[in-house]
N, CA, C and O atoms as a Tinker XYZ file with bonds, in Angstrom:
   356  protein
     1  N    148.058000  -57.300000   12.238000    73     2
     2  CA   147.027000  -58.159000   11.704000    64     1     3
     3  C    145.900000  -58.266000   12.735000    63     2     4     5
     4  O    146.130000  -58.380000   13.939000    81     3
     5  N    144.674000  -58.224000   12.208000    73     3     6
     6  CA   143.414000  -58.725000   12.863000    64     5     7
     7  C    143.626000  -59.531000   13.465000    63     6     8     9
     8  O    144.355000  -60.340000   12.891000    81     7
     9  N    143.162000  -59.991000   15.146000    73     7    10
    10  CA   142.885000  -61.097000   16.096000    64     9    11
    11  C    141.341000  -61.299000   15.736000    63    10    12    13
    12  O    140.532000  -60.509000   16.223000    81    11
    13  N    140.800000  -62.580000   14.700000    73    11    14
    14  CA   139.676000  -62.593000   15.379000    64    13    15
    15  C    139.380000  -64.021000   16.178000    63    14    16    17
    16  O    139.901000  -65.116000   15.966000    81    15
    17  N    138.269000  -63.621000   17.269000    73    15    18
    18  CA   137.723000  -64.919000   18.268000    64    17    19
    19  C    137.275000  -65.987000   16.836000    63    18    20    21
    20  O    137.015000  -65.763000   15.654000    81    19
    21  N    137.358000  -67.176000   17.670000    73    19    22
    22  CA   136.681000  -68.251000   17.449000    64    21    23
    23  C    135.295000  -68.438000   16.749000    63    22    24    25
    24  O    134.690000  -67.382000   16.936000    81    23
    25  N    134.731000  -69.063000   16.227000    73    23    26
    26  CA   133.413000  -69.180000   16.110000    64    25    27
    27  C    133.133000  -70.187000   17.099000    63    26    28    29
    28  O    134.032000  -70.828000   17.642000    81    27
    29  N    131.465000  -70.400000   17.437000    73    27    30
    30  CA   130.811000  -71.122000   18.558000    64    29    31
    31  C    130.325000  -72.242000   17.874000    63    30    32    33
    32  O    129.887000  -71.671000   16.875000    81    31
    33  N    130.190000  -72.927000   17.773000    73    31    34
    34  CA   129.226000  -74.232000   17.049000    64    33    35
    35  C    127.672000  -73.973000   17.376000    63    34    36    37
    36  O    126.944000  -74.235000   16.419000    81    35
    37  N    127.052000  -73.537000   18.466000    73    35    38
    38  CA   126.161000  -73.470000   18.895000    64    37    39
    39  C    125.280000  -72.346000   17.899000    63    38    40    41
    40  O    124.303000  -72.578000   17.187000    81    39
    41  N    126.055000  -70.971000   18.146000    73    39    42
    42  CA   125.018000  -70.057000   17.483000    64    41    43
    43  C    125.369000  -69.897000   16.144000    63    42    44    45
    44  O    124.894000  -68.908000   15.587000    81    43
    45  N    126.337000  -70.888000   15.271000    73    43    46
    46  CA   126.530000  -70.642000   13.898000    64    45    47
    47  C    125.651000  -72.344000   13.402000    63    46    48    49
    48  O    125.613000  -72.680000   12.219000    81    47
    49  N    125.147000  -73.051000   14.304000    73    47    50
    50  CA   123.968000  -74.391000   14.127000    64    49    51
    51  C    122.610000  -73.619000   14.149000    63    50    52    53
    52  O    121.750000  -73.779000   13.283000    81    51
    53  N    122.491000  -72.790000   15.182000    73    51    54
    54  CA   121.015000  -72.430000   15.620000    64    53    55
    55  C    121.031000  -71.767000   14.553000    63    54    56    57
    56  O    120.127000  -72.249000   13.870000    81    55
    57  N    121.777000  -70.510000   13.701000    73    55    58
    58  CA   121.589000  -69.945000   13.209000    64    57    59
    59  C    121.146000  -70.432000   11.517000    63    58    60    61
    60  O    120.119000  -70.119000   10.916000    81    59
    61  N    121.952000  -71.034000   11.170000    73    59    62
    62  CA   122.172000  -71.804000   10.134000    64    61    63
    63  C    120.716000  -72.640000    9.601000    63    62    64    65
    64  O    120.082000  -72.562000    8.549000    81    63
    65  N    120.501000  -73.554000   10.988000    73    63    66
    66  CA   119.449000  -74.560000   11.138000    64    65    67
    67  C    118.050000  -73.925000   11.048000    63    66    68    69
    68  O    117.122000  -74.458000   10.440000    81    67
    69  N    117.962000  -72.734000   11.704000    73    67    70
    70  CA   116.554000  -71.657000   11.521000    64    69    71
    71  C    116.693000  -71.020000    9.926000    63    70    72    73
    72  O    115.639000  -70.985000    9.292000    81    71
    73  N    117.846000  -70.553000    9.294000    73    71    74
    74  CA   117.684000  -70.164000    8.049000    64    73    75
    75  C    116.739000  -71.147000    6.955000    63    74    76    77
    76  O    115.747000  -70.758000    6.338000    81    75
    77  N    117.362000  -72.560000    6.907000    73    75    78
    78  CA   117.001000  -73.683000    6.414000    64    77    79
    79  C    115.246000  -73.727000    6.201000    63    78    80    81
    80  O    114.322000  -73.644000    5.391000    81    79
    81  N    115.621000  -73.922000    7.596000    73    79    82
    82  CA   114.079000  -74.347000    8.123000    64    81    83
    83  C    113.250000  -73.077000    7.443000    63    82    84    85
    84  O    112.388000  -73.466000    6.654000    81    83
    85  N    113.311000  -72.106000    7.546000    73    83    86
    86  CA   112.610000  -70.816000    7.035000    64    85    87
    87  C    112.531000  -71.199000    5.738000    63    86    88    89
    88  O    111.433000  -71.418000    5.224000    81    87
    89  N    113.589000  -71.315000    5.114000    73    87    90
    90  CA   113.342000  -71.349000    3.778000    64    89    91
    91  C    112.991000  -72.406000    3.245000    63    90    92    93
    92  O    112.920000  -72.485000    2.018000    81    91
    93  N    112.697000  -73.442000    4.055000    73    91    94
    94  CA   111.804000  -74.673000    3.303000    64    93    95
    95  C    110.436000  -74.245000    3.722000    63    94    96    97
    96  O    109.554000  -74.380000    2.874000    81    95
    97  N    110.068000  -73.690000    5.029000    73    95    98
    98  CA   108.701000  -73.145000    4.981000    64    97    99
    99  C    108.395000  -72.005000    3.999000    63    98   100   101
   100  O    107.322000  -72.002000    3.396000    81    99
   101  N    109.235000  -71.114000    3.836000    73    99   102
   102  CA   108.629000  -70.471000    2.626000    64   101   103
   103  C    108.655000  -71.046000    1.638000    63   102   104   105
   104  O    107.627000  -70.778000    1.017000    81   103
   105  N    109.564000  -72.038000    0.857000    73   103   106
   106  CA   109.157000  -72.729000   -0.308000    64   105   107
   107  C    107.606000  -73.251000   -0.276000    63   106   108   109
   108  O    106.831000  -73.131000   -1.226000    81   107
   109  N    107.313000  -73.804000    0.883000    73   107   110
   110  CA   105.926000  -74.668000    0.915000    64   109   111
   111  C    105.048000  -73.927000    0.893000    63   110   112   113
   112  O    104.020000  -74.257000    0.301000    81   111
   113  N    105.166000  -72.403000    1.661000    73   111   114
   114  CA   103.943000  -71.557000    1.504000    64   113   115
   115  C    103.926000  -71.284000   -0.111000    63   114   116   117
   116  O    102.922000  -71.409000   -0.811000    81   115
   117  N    105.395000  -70.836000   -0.636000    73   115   118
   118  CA   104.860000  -70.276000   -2.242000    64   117   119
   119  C    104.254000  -71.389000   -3.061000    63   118   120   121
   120  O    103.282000  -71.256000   -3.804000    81   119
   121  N    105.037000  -72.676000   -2.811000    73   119   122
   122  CA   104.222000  -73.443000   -3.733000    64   121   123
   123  C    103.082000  -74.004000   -3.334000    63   122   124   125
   124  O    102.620000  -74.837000   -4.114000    81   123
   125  N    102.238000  -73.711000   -1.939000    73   123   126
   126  CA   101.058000  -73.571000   -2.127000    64   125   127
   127  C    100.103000  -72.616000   -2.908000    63   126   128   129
   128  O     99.126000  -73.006000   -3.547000    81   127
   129  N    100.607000  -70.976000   -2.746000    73   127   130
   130  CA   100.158000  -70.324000   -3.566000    64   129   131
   131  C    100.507000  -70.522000   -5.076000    63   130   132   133
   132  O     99.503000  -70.543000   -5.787000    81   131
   133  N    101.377000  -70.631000   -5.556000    73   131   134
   134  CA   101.512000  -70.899000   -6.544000    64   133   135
   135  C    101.601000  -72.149000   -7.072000    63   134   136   137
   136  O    102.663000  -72.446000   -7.618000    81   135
   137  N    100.829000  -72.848000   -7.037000    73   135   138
   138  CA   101.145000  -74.421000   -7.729000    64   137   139
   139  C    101.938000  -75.325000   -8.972000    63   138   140   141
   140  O    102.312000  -76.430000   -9.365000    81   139
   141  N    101.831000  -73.485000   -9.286000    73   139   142
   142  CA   102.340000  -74.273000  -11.132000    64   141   143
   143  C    103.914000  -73.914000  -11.028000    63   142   144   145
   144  O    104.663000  -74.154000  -11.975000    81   143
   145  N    104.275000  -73.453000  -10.086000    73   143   146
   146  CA   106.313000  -73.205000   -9.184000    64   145   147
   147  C    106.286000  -74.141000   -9.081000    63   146   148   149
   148  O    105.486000  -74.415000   -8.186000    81   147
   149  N    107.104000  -75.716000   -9.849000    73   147   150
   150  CA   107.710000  -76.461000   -8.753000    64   149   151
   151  C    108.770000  -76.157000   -8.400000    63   150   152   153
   152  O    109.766000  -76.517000   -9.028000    81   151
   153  N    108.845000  -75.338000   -7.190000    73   151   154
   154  CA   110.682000  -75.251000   -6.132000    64   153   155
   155  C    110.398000  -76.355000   -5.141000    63   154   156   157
   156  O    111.249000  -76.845000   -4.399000    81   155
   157  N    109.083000  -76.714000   -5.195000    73   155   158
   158  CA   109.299000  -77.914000   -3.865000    64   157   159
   159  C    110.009000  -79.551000   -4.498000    63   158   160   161
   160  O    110.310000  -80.611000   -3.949000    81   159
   161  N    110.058000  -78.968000   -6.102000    73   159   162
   162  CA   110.773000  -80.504000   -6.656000    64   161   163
   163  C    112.462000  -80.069000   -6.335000    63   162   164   165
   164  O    112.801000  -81.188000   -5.949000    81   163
   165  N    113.101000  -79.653000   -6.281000    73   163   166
   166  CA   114.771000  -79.261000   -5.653000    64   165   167
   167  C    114.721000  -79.285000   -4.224000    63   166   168   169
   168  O    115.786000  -79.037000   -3.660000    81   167
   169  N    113.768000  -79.518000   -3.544000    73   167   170
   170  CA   113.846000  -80.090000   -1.912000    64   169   171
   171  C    113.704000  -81.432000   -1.906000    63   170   172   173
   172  O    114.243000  -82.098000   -1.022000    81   171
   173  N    113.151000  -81.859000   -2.637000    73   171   174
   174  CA   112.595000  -83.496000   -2.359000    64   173   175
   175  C    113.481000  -83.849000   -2.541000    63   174   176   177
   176  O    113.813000  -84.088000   -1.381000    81   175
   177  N    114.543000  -84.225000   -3.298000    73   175   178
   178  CA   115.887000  -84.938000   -3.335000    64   177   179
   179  C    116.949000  -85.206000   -2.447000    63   178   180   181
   180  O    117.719000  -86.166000   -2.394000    81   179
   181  N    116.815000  -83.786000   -1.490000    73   179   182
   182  CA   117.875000  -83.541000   -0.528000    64   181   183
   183  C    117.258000  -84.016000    0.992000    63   182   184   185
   184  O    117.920000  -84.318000    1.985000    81   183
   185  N    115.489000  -83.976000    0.822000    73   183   186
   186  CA   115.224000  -84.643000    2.128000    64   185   187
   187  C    114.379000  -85.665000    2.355000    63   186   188   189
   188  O    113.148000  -85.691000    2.351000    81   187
   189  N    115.326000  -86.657000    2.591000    73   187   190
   190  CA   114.445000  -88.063000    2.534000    64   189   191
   191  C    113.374000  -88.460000    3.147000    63   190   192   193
   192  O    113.424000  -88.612000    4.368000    81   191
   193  N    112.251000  -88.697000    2.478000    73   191   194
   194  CA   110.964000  -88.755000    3.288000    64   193   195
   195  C    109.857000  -87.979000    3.279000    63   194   196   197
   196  O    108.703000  -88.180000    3.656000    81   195
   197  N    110.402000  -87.065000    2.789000    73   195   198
   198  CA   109.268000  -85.766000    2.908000    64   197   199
   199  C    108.687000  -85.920000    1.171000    63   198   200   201
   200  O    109.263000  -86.135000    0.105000    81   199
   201  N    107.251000  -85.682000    1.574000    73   199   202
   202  CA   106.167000  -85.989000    0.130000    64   201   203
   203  C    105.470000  -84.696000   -0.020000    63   202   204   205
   204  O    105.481000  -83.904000    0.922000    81   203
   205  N    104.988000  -84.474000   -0.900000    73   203   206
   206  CA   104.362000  -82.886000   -0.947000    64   205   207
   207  C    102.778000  -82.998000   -1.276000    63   206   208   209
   208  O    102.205000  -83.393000   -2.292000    81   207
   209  N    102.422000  -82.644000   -0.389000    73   207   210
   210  CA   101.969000  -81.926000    0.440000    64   209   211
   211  C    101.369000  -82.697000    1.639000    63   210   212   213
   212  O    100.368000  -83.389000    1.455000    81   211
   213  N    102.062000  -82.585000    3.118000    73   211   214
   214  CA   101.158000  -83.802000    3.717000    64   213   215
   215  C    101.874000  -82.489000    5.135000    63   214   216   217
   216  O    102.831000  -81.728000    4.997000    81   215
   217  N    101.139000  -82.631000    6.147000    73   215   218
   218  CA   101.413000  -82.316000    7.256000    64   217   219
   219  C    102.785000  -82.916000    8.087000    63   218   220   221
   220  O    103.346000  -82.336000    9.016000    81   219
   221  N    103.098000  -83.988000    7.611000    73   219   222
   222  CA   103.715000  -84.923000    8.361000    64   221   223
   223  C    105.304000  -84.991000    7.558000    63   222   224   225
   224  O    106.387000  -85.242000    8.086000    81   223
   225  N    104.931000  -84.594000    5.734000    73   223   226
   226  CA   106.076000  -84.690000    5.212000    64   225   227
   227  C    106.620000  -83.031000    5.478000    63   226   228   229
   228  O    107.827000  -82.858000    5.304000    81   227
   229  N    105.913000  -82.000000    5.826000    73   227   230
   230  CA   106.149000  -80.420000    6.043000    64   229   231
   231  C    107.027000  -80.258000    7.292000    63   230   232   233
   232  O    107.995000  -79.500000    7.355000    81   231
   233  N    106.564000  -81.092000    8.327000    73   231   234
   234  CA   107.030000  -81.157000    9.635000    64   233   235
   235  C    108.386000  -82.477000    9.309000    63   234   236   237
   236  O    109.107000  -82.465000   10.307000    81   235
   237  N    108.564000  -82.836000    8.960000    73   235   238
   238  CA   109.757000  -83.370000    8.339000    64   237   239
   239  C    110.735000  -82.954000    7.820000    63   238   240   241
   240  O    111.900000  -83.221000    8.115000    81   239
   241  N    110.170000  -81.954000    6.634000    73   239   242
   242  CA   111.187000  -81.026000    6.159000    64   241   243
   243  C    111.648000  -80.098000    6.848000    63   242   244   245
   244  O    112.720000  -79.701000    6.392000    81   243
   245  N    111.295000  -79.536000    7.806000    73   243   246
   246  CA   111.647000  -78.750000    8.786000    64   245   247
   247  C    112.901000  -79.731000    9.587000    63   246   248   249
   248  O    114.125000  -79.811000    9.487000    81   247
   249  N    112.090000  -80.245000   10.224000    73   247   250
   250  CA   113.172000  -80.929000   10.787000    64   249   251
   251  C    114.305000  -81.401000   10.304000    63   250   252   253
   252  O    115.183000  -81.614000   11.140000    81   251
   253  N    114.553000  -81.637000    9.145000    73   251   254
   254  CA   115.652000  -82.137000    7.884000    64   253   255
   255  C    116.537000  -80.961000    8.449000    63   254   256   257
   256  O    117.526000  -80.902000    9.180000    81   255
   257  N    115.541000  -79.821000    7.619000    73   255   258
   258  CA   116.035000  -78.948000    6.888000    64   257   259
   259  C    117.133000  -78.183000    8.335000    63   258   260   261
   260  O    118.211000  -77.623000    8.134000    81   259
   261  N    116.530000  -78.358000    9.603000    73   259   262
   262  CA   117.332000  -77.864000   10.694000    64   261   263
   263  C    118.397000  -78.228000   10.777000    63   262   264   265
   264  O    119.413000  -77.533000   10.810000    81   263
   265  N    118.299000  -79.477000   10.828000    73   263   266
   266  CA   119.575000  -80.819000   11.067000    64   265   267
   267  C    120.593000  -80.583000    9.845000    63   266   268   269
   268  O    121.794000  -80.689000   10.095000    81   267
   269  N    120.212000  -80.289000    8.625000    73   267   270
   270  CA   121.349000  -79.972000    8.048000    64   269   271
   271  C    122.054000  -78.718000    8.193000    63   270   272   273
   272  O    123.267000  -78.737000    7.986000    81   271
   273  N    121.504000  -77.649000    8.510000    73   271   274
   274  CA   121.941000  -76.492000    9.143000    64   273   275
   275  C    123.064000  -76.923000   10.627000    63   274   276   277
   276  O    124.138000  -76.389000   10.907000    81   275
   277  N    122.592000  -77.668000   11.118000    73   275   278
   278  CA   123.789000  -78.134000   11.971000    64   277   279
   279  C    124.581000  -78.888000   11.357000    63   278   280   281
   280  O    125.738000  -78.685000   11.725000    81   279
   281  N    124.468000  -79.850000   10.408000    73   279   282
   282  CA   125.474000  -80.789000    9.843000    64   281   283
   283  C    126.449000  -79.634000    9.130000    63   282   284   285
   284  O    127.664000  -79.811000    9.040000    81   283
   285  N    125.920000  -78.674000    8.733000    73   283   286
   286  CA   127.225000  -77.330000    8.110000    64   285   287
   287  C    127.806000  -76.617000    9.135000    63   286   288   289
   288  O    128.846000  -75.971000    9.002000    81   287
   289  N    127.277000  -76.697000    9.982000    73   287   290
   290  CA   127.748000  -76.128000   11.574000    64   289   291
   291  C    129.307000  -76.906000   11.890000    63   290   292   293
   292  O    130.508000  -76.700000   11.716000    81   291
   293  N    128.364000  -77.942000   12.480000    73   291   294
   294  CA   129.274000  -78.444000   13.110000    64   293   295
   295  C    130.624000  -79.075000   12.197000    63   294   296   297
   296  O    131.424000  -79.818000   12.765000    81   295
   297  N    130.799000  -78.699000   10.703000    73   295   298
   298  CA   131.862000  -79.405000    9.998000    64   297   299
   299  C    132.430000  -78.104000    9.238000    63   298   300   301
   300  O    133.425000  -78.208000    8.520000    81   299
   301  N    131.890000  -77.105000    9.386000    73   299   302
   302  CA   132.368000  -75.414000    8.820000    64   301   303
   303  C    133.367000  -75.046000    9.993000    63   302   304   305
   304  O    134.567000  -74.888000    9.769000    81   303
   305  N    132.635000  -74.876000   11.658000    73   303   306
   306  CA   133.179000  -73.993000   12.673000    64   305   307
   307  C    134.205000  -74.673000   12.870000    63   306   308   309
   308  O    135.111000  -73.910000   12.532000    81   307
   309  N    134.765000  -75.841000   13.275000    73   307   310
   310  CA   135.527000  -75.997000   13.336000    64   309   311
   311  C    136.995000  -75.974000   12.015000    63   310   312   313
   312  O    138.191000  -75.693000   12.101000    81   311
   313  N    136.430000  -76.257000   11.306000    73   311   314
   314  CA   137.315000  -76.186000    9.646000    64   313   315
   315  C    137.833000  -74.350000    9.921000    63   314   316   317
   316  O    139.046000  -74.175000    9.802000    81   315
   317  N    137.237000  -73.451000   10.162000    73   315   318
   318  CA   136.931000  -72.019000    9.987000    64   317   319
   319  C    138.213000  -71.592000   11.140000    63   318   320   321
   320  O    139.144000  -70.815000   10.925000    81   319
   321  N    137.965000  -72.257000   12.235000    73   319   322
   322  CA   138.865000  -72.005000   13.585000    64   321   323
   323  C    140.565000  -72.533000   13.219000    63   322   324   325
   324  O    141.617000  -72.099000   13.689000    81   323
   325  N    140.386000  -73.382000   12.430000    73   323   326
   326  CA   141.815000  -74.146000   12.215000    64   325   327
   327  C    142.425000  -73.138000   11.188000    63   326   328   329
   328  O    143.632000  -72.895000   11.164000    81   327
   329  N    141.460000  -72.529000   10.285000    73   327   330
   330  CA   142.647000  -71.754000    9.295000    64   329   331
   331  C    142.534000  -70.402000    9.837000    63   330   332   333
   332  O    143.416000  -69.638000    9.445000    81   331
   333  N    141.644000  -69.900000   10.666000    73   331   334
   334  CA   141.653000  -68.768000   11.283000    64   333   335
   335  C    142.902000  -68.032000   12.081000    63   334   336   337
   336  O    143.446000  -66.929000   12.137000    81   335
   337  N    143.021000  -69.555000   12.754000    73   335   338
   338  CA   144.229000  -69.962000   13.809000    64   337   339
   339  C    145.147000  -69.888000   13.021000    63   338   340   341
   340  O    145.990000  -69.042000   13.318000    81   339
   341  N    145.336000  -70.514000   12.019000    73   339   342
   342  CA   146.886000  -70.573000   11.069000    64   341   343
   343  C    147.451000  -69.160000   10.396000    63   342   344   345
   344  O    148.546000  -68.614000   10.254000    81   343
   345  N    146.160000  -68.909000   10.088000    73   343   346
   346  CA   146.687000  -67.637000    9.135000    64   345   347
   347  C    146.952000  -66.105000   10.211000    63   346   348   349
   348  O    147.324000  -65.003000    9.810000    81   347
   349  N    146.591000  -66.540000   11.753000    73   347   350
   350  CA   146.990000  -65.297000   12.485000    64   349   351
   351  C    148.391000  -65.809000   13.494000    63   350   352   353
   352  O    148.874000  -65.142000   14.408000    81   351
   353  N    148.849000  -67.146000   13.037000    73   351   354
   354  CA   150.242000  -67.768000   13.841000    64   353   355
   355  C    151.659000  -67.037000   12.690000    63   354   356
   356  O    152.841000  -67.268000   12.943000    81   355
């Protein structure tokens, strides 16, 4: 059977947290170009605070959008390591 290592919390957060973040900035760029897309109405629900279109609610969503990329981090890698561990004992 396969040995595999551990996962890191660190580069499966950073990683995770930059996906997010990307893809709430590209939502905001398309639905600037495109106005009549609302995809920015299926973000607003999930991040509290953020209003569309404001500098302050954009830079918000980012920041959300990072932080939940770690909130799946840090409650996946470890979950991931425990059955990883089990199923190679």
């Amino acid at each position: 059977m396969l040995e595999t290592k551990p996962l890191r919390i660190y580069p499966v957060g950073m990683t995770l947290g930059v996906l997010l973040a990307v893809s709430f900035a590209l939502c905001v760029v398309f639905g600037l170009l495109f106005p009549g897309a609302t995809m920015y109405q299926a973000w607003l629900p999930l991040l509290p605070g953020v209003s569309w279109i404001s500098w302050s609610g954009a830079l918000l969503g980012l920041v959300e959008s990072f932080a939940y990329g770690w909130y799946v981090a840090l409650i996946f890698v470890p979950v991931w390591n425990f059955f990883a561990r089990s199923a190679s004992a």
